[in-house]
N, CA, C and O of each residue as an XYZ file, in Angstrom:
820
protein
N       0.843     -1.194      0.000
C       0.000      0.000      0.000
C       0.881      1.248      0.000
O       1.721      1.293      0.898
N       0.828      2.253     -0.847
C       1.038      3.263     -1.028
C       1.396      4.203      0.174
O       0.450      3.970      0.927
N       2.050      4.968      0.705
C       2.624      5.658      1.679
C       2.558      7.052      1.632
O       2.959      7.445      0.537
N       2.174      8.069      2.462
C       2.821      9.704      2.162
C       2.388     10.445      3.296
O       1.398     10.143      3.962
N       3.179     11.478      3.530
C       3.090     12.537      4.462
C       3.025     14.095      3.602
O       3.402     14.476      2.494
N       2.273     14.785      4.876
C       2.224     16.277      4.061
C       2.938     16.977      4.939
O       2.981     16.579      6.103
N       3.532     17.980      4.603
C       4.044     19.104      5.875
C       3.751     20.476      4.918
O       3.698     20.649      3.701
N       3.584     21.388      6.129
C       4.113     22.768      5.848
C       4.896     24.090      6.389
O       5.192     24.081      7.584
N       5.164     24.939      5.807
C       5.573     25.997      6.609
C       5.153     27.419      6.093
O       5.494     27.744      4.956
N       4.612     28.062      6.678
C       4.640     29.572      6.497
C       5.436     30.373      7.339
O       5.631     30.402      8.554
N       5.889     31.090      6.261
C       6.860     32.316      6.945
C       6.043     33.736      6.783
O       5.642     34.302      5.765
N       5.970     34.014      7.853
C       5.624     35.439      8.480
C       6.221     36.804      7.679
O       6.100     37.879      8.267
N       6.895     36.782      6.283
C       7.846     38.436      6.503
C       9.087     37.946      7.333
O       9.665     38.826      7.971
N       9.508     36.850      7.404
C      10.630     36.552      8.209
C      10.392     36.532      9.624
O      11.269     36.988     10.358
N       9.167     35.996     10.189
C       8.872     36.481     11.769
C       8.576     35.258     12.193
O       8.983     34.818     13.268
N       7.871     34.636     11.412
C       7.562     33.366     11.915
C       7.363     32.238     10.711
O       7.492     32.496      9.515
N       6.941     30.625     11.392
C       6.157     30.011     10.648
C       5.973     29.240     11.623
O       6.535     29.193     12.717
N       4.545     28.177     10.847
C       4.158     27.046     11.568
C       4.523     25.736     10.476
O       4.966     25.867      9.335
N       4.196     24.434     11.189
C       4.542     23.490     10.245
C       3.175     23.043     10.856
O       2.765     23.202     12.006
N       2.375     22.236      9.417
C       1.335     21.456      9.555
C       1.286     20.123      8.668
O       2.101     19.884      7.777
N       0.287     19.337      9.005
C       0.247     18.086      8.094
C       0.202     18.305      6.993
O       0.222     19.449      6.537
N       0.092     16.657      5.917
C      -0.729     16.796      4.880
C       0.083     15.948      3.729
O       1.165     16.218      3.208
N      -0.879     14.730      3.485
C      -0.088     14.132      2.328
C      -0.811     13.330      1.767
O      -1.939     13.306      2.257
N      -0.577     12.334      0.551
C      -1.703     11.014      0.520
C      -1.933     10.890     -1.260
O      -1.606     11.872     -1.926
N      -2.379      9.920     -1.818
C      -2.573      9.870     -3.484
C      -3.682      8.684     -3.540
O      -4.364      8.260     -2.606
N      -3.670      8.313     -4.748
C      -4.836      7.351     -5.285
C      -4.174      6.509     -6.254
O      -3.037      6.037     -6.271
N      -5.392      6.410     -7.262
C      -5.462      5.393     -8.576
C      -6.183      6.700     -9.649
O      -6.727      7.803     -9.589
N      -5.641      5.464    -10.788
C      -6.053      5.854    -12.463
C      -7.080      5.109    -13.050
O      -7.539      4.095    -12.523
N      -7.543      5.665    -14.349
C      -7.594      4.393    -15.286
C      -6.962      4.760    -16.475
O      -6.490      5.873    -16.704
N      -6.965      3.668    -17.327
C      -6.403      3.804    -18.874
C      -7.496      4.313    -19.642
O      -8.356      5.126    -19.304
N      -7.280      3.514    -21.085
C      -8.054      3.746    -21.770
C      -7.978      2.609    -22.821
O      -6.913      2.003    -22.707
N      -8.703      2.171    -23.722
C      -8.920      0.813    -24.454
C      -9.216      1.373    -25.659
O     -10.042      2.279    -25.556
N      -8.794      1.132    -26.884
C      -8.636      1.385    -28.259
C      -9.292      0.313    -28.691
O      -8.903     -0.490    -27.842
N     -10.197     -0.461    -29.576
C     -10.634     -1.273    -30.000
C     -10.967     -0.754    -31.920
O     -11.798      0.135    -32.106
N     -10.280     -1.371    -33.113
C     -10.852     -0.997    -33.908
C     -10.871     -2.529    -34.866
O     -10.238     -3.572    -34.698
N     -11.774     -2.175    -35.798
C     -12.433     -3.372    -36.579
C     -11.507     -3.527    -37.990
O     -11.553     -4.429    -38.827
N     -10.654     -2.327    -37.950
C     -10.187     -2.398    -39.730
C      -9.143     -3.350    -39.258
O      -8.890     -3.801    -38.141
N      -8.399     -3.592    -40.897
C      -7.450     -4.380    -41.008
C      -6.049     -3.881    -41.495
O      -5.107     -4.615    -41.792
N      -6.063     -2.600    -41.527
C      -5.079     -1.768    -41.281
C      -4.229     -1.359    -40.193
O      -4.576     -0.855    -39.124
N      -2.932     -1.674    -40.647
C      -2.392     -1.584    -39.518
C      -2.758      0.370    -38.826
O      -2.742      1.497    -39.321
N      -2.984     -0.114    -37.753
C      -3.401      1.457    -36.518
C      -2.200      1.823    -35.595
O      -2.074      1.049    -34.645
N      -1.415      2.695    -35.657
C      -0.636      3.320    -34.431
C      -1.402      3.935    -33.383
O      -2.225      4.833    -33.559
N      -1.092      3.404    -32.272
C      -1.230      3.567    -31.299
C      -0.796      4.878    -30.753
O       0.426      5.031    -30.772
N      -1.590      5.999    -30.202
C      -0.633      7.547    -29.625
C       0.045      6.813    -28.407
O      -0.030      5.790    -27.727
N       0.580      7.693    -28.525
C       1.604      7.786    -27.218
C       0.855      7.480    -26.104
O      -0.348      7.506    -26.359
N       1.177      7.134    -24.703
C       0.550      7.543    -23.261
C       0.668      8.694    -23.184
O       1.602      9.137    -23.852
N       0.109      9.390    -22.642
C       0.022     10.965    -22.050
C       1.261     10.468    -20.885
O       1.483      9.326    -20.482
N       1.787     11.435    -20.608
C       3.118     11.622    -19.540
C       2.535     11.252    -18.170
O       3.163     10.526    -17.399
N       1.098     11.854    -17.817
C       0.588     11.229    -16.312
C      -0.198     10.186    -16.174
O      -0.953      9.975    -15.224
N       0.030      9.258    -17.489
C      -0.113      7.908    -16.937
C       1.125      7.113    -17.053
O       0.976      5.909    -16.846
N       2.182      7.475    -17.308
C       3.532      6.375    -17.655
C       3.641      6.214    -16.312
O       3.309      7.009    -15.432
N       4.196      4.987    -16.193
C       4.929      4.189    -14.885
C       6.151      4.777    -14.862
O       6.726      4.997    -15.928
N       6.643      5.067    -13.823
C       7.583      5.636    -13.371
C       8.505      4.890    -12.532
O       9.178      5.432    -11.655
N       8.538      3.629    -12.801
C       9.166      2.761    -11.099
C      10.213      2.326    -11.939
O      10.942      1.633    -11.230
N      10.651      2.377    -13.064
C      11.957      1.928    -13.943
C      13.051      2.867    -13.584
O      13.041      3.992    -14.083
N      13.855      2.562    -12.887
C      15.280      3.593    -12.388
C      15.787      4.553    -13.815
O      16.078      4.333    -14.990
N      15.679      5.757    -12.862
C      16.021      6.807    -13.984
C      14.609      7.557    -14.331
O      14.702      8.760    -14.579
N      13.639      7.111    -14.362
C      12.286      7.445    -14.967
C      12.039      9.299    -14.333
O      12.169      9.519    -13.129
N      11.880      9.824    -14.780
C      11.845     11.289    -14.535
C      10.225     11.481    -14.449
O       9.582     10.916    -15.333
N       9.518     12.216    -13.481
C       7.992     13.275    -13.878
C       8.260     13.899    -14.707
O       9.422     14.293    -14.807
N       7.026     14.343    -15.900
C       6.974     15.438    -16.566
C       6.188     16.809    -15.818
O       4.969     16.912    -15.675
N       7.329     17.922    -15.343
C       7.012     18.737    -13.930
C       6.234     19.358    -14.796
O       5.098     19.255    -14.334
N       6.183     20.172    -16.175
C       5.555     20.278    -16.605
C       3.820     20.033    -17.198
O       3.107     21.002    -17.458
N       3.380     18.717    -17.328
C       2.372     18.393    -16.990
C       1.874     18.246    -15.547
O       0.652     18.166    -15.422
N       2.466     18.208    -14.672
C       1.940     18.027    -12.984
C       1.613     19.550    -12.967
O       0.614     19.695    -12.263
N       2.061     20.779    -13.470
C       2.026     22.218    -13.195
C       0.340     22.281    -13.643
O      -0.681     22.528    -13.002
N       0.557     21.998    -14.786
C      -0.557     22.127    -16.289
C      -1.571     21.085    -15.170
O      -2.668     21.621    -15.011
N      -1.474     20.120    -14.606
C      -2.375     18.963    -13.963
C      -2.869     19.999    -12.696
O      -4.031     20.381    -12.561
N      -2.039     20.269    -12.040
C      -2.467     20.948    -10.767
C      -2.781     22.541    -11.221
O      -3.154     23.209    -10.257
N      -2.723     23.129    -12.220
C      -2.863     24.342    -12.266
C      -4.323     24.273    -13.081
O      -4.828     25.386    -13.228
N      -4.855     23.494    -13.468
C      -6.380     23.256    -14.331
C      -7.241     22.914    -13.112
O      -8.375     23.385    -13.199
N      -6.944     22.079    -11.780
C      -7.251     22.073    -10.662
C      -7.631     22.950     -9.862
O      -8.727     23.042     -9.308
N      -6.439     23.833     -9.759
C      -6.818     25.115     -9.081
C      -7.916     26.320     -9.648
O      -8.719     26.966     -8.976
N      -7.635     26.390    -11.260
C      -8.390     27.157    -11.667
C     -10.425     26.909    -11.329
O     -11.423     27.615    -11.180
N     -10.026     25.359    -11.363
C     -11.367     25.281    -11.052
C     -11.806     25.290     -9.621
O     -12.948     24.930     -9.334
N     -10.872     25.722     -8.620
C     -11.477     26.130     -7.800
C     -10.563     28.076     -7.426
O      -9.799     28.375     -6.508
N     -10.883     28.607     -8.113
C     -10.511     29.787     -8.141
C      -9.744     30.372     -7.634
O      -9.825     31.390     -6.947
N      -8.608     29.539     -8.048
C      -6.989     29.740     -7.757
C      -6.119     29.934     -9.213
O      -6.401     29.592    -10.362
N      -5.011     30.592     -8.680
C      -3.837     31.272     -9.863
C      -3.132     29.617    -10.680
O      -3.244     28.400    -10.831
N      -2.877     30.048    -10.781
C      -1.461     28.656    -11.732
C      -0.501     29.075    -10.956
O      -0.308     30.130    -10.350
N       0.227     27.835    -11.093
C       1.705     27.377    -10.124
C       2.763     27.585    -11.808
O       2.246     27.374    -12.905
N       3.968     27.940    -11.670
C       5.069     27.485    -12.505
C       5.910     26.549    -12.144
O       6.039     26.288    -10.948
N       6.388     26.106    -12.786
C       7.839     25.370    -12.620
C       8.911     26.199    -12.122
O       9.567     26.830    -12.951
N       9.207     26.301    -10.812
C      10.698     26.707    -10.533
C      11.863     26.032    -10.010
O      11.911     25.689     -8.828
N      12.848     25.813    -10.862
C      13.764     25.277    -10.784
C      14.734     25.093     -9.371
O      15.439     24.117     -9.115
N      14.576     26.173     -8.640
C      15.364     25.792     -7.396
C      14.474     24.644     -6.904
O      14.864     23.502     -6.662
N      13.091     25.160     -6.778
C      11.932     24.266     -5.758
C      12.436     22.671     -6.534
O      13.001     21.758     -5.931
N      12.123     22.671     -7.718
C      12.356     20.947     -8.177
C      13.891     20.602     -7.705
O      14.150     19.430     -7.432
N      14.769     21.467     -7.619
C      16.270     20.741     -7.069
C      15.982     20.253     -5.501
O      16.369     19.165     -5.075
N      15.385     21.037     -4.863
C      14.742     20.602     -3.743
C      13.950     19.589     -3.614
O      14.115     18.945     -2.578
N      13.115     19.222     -4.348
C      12.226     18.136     -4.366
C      13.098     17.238     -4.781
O      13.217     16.291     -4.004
N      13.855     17.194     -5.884
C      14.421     15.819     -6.610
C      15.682     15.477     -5.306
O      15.834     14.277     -5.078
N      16.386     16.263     -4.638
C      17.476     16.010     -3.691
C      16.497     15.354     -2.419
O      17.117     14.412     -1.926
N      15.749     15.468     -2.035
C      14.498     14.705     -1.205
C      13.919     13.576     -1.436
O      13.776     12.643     -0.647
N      13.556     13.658     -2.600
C      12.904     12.219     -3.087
C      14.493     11.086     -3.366
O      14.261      9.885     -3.227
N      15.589     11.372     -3.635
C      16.781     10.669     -3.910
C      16.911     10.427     -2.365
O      16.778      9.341     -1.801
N      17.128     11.356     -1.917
C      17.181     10.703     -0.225
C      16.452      9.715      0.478
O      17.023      8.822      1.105
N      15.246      9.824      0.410
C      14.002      9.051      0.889
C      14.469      7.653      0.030
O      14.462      6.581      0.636
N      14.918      7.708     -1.550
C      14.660      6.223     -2.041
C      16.111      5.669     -1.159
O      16.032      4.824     -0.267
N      17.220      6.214     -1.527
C      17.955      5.755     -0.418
C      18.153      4.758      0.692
O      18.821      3.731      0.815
N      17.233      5.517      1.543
C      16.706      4.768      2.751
C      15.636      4.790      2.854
O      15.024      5.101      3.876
N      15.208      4.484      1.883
C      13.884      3.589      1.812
C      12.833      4.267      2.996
O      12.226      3.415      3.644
N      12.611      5.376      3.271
C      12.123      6.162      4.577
C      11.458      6.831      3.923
O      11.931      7.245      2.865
N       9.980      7.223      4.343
C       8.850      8.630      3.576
C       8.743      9.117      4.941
O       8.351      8.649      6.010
N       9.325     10.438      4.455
C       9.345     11.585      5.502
C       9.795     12.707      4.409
O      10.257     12.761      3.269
N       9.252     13.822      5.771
C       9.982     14.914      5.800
C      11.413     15.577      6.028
O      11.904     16.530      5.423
N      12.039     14.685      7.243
C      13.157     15.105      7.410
C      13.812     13.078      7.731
O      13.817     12.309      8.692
N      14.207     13.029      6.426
C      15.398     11.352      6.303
C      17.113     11.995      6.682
O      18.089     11.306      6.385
N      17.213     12.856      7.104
C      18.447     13.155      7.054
C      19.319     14.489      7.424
O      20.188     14.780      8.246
N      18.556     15.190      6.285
C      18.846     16.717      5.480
C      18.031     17.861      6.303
O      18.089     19.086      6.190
N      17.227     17.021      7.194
C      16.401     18.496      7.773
C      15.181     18.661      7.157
O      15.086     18.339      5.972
N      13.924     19.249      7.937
C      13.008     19.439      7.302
C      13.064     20.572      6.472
O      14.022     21.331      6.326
N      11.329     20.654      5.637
C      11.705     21.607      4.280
C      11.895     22.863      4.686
O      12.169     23.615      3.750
N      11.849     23.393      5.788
C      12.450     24.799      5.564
C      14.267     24.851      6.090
O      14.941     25.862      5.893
N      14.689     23.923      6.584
C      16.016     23.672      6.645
C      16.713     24.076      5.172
O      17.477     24.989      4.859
N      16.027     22.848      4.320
C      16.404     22.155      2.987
C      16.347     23.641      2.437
O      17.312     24.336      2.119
N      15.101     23.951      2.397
C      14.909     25.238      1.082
C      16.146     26.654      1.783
O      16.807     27.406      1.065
N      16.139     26.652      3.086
C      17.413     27.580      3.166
C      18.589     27.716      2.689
O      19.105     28.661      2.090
N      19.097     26.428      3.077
C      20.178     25.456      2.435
C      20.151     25.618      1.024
O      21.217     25.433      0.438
N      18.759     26.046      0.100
C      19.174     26.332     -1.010
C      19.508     27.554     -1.557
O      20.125     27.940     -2.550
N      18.830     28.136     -0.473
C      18.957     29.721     -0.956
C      17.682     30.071     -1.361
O      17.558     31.189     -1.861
N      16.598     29.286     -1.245
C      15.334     29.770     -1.260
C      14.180     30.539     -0.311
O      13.462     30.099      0.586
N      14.310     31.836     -0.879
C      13.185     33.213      0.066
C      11.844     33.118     -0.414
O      11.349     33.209     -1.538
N      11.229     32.843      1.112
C       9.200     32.086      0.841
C       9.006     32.783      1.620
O       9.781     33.224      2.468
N       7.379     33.100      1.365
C       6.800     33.953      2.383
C       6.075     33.058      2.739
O       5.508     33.321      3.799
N       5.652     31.357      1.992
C       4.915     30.277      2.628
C       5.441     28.509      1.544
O       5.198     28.313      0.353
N       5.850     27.967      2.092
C       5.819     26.719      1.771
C       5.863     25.486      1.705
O       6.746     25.112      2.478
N       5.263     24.411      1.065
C       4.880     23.420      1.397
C       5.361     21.924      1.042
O       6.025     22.172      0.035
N       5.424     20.972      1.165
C       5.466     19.753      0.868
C       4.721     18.758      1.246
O       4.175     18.511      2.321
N       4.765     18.059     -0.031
C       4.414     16.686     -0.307
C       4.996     15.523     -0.568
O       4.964     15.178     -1.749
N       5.668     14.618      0.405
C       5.937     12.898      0.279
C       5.041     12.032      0.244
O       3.979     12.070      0.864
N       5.563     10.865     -0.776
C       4.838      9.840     -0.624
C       5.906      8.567     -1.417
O       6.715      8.762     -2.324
N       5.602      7.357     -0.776
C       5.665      6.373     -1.540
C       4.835      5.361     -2.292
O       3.780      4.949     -1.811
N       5.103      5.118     -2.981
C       4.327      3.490     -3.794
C       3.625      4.322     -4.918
O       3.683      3.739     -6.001
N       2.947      5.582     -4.959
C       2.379      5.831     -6.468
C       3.555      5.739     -7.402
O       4.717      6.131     -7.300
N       2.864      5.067     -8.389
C       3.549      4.765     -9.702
C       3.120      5.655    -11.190
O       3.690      5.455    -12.263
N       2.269      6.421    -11.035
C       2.159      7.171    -12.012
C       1.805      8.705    -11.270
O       1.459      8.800    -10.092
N       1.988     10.034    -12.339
C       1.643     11.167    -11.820
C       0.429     11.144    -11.407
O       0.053     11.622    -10.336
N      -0.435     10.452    -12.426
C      -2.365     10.552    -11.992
C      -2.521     10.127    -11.036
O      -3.292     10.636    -10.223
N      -1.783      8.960    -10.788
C      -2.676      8.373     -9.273
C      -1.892      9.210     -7.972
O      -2.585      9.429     -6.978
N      -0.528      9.655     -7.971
C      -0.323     11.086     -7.357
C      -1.475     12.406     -7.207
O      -1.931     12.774     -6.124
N      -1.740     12.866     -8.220
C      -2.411     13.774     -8.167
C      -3.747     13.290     -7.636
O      -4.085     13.953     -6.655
N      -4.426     12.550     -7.898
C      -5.872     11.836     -7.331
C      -5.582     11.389     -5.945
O      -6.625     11.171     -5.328
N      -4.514     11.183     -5.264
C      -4.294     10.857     -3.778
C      -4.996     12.033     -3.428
O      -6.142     12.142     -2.991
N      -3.753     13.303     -3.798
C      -3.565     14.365     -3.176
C      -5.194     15.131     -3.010
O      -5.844     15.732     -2.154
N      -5.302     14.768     -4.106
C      -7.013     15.540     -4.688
C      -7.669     15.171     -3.635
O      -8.095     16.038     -2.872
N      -7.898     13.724     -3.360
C      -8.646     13.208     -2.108
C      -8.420     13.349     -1.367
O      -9.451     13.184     -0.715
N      -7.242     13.744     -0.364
C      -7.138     13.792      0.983
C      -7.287     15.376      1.070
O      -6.828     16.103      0.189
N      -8.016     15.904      2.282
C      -8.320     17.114      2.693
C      -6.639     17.886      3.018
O      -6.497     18.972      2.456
N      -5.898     17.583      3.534
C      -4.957     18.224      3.977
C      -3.473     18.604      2.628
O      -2.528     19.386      2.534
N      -4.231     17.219      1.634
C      -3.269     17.338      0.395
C      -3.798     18.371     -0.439
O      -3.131     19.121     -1.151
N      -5.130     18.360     -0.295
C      -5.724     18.775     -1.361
C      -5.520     20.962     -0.736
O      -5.293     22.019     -1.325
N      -5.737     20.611      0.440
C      -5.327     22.172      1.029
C      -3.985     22.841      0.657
O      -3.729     24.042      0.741
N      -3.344     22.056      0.319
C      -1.448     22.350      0.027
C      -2.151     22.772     -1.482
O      -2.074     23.913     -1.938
N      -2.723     21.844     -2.045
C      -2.525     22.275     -3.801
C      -3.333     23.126     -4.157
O      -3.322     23.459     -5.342
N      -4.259     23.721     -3.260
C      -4.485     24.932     -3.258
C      -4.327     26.049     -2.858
O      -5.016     27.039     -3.101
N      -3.012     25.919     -1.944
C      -2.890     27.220     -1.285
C      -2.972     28.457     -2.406
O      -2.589     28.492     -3.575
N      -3.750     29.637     -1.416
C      -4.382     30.448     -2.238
C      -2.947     31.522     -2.599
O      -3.140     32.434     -3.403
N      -1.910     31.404     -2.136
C      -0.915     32.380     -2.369
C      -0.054     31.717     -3.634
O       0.479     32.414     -4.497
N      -0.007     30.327     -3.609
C       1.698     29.832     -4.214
C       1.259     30.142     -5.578
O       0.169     30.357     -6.108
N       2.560     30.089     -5.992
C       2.776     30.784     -7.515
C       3.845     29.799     -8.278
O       4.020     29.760     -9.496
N       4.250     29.328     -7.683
C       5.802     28.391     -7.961
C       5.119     26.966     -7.287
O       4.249     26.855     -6.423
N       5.814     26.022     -7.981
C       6.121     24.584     -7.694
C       7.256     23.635     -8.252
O       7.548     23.719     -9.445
N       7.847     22.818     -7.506
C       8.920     21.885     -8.037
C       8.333     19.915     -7.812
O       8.072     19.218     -6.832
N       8.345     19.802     -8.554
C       7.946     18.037     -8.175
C       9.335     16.957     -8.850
O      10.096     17.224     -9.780
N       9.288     15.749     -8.015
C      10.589     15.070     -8.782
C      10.189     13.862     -8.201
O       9.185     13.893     -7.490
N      10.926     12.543     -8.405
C      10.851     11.302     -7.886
C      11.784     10.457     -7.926
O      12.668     10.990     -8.595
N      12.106      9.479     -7.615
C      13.166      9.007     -7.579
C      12.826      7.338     -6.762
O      12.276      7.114     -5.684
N      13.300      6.553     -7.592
C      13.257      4.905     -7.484
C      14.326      3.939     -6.571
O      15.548      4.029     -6.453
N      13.268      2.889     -5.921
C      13.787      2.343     -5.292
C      13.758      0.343     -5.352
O      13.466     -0.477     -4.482
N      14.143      0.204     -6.588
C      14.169     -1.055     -7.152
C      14.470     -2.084     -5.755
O      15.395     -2.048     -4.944
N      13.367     -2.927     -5.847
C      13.239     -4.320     -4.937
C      12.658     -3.809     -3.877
O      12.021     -4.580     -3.159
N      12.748     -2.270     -3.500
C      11.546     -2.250     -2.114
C      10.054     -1.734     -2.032
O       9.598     -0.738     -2.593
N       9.692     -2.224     -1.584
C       7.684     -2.472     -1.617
C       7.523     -0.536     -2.255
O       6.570     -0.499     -3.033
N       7.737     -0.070     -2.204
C       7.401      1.468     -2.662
C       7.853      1.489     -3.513
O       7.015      0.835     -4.133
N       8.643      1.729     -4.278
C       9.261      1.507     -5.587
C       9.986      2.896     -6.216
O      11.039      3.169     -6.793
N       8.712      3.644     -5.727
C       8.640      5.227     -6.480
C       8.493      5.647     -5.031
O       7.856      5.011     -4.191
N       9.248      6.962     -4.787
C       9.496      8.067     -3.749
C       9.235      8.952     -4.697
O       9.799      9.016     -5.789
N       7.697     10.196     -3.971
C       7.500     11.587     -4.639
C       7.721     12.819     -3.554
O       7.623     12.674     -2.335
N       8.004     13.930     -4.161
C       7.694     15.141     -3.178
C       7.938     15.943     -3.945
O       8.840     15.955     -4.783
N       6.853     16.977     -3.646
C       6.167     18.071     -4.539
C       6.572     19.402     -3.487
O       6.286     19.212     -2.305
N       7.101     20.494     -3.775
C       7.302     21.585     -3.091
C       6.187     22.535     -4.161
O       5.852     22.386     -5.336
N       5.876     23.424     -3.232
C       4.999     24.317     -3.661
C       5.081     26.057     -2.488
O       4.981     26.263     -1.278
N       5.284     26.846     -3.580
C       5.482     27.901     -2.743
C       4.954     29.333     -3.026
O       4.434     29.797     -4.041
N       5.198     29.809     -2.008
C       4.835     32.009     -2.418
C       6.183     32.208     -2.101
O       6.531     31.989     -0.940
N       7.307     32.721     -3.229
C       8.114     33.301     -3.347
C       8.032     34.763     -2.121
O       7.029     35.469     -2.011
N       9.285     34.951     -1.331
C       9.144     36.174     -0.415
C       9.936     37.275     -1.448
O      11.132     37.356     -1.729
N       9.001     37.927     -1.808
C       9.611     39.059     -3.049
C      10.114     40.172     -1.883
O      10.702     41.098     -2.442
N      10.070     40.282     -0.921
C      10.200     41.437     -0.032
C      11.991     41.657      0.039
O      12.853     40.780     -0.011
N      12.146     43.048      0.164
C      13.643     42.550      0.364
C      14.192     42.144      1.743
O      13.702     42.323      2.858
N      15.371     41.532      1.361
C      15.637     40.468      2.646
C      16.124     41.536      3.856
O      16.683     42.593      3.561
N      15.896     41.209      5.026
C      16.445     41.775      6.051
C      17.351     40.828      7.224
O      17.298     39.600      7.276
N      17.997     41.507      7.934
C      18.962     41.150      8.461
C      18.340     40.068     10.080
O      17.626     40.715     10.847
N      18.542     39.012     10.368
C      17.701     38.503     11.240
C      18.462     38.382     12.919
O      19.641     38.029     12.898
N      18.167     38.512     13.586
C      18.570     38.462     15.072
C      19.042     37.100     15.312
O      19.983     36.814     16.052
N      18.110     36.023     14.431
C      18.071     34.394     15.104
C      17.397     33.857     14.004
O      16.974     34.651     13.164
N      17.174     32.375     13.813
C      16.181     32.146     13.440
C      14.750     32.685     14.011
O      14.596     33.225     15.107
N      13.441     32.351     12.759
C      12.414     32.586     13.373
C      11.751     31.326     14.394
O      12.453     30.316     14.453
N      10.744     31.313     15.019
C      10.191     30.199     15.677
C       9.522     29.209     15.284
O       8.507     29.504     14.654
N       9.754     28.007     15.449
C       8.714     27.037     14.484
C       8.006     26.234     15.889
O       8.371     25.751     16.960
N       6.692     26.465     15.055
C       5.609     25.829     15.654
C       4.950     24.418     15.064
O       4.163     24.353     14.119
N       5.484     23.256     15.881
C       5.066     22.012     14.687
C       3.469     21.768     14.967
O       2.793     21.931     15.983
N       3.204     21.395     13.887
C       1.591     20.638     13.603
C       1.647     19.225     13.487
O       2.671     18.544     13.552
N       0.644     18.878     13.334
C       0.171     17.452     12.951
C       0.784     16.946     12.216
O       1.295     17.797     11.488
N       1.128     15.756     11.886
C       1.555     15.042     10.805
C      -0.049     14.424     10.060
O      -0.030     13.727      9.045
């Protein structure tokens, strides 16, 4: 059975944040071609969010997960997310960790995500993540998330503007596929000088 955790963090303007739950995925279906001629028929392609992904090396198309989750949001009267490249170095260095040691979490090692995203050099005024193991395609990812209340709250946060998603394989153990999706509100403010860290307040898993 399929595995995942949600977390989050909002940052205050640099004053604060909290961390809260939130994670989880589903299932797909295909589709069945049936024709009567005797001509040979090519077959289209799979669409990118149904390919299996559990073959080492197998990459998401972050691009369709944006386009997947951003047709989502619109229908519930939210902006579109982009692809930003720091956030997916973040996600893909997470999900490589987790297959690793075979562990779905937030923090396998490296620190949780606002550790990680510092560590990259990434300024949020709020952001989030998503782990999971055992989904094998983007759809049944995205249909977890869709279904669970606390996943489905991350992929709508009403601020984020940016997202990074990545995955990464773990041949012979029961999960196979390790995901995590970062999603964020860029802190456009300019940076100021800090006393300390800010305070973190943990939530639920």
């Amino acid at each position: 059975m399929p595995f995942s955790y949600p977390f989050e963090v909002i940052l205050i303007r640099s004053s604060a944040f909290r961390l809260s739950g939130f994670l989880n995925f589903a299932a797909v279906a295909g589709a069945v071609f049936l024709s009567a001629c005797t001509a040979k028929t090519t077959m289209p392609d799979k669409p990118s969010f149904y390919l299996n992904l559990s073959a080492p090396g197998s990459e998401v198309d972050s691009q369709a997960a944006a386009s997947m989750i951003s047709g989502y949001r619109a229908n519930n009267g939210r902006g579109p997310l982009t692809i930003d490249p720091v956030l997916t170095q973040i996600a893909k260095a997470h999900a490589n960790e987790m297959a690793r040691k075979t562990r779905v979490g937030h923090d396998v090692g490296s620190g949780n995500l606002d550790v990680r995203a510092r560590a990259a050099g990434y300024r949020y005024a709020r952001i989030s993540e998503n782990v999971a193991g055992g989904y094998q395609t983007l759809a049944e990812a995205f249909s977890g998330w869709r279904d669970s209340p606390d996943h489905k709250k991350n992929m709508l946060m009403p601020q984020a503007t940016r997202m990074g998603i990545a995955v990464a394989q773990a041949p012979g153990f029961k999960y196979k596929v390790f995901w995590a999706m970062v999603v964020a509100e860029p802190d456009t403010a300019p940076a100021q000088a800090l006393a300390g860290p800010p305070p973190v307040f943990p939530g639920a898993y």
